[in-house]
C-alpha positions in Angstrom: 81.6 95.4 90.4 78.0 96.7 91.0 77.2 96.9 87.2 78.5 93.3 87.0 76.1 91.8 89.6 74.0 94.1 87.8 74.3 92.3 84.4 74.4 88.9 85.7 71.4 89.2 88.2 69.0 90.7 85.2 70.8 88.7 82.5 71.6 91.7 80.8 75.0 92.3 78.7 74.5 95.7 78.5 75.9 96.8 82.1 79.4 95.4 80.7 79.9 97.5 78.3 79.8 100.2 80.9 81.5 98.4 83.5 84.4 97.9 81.0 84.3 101.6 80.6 85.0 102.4 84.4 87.6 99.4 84.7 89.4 101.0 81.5 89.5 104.2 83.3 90.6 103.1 86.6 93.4 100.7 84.8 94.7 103.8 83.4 94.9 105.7 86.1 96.3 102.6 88.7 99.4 103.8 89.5 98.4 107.7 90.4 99.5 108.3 94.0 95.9 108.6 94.9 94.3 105.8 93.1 93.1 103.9 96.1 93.4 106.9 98.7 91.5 110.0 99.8 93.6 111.8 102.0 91.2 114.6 102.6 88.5 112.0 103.8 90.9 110.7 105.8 91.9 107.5 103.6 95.7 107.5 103.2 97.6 104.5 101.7 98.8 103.5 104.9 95.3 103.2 106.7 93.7 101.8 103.6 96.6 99.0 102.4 97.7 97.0 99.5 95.6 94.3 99.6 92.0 94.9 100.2 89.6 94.2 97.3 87.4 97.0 98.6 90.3 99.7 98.2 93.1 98.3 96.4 94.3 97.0 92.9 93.7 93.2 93.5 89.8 95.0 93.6 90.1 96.6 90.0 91.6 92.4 89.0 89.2 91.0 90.8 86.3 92.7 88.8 88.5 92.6 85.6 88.2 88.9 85.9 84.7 88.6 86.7 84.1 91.2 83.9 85.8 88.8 81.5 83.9 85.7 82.7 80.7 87.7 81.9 82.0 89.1 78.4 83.5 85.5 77.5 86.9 86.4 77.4 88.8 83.4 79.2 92.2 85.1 78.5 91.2 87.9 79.7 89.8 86.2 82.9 92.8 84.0 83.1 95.3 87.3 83.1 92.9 88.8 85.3 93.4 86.0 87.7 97.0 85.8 88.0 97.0 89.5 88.4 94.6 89.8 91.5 96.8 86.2 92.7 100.1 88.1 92.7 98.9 91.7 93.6 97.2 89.6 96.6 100.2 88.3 98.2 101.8 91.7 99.2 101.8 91.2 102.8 100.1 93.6 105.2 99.3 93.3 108.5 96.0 94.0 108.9 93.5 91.0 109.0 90.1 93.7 108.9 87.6 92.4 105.4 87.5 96.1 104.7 91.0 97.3 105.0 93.1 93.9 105.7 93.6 90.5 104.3 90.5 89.2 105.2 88.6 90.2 102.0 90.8 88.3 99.8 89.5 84.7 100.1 86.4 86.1 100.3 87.0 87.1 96.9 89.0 84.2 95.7 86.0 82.3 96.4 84.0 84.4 94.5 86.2 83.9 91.5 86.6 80.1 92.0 82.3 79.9 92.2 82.5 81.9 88.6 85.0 80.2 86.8 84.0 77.9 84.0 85.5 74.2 84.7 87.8 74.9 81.7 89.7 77.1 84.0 90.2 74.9 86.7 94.2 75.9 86.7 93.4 79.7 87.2 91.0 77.8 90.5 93.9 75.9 91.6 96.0 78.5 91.2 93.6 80.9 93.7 93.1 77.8 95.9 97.0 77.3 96.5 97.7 81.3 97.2 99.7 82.1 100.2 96.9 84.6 101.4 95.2 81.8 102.9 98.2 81.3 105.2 97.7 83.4 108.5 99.5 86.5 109.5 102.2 85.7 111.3 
């Protein structure tokens, strides 16, 4: 994510290509029992949780998308989407922006702000997500 500000903030393709690079790597490795966890520094799946785009998946869509926007691949953005929309709807309990729900429609508003109008489905479709329903 930082090398994608990066690259939009100094107009600079470059930092993509090596963004890309790290988001291949980390899609490979997504479904390693310690992806998103560092037990020994005290981060266990449990205390860190499925939905957080800080320390979950919908964080490696959510930059996947944003990646594509910046590389102009709208497919690739538009699968991007869908992915961070379903992987965001697991249901947890905490509502923390870190750890909880909270940081998702922080960054479905990000993604909304960067998609072109010619995506305006892949908008609607973050806009009408169950995540911005409270916890019950």
């Amino acid at each position: 994510y930082a090398l994608y500000r990066l690259a939009v903030a100094c107009d600079d393709a470059r930092p993509l290509t090596l963004a890309d690079a790290w988001l291949t790597r980390i899609e490979r490795d997504i479904e390693l029992p310690a992806a998103f966890a560092s037990p020994g520094e005290g981060l266990d799946r449990d205390g860190v949780g499925p939905v957080s785009p800080f320390h979950s998946v919908t964080g490696v869509h959510f930059t996947r998308a944003l990646l594509a926007l910046g590389m102009n691949d709208p497919h690739g953005a538009a699968r991007a989407v869908e992915h961070f929309a379903m992987a965001s709807q697991v249901p947890w309990h905490k509502p923390d922006l870190t750890l909880g729900r909270a940081g998702v429609p922080l960054a479905s508003a990000q993604l909304i702000e960067a998609l072109p109008q010619s995506m305006s489905a892949q908008a609607t479709r973050l806009r009408t997500s169950p995540f911005f329903e409270p916890v019950k």
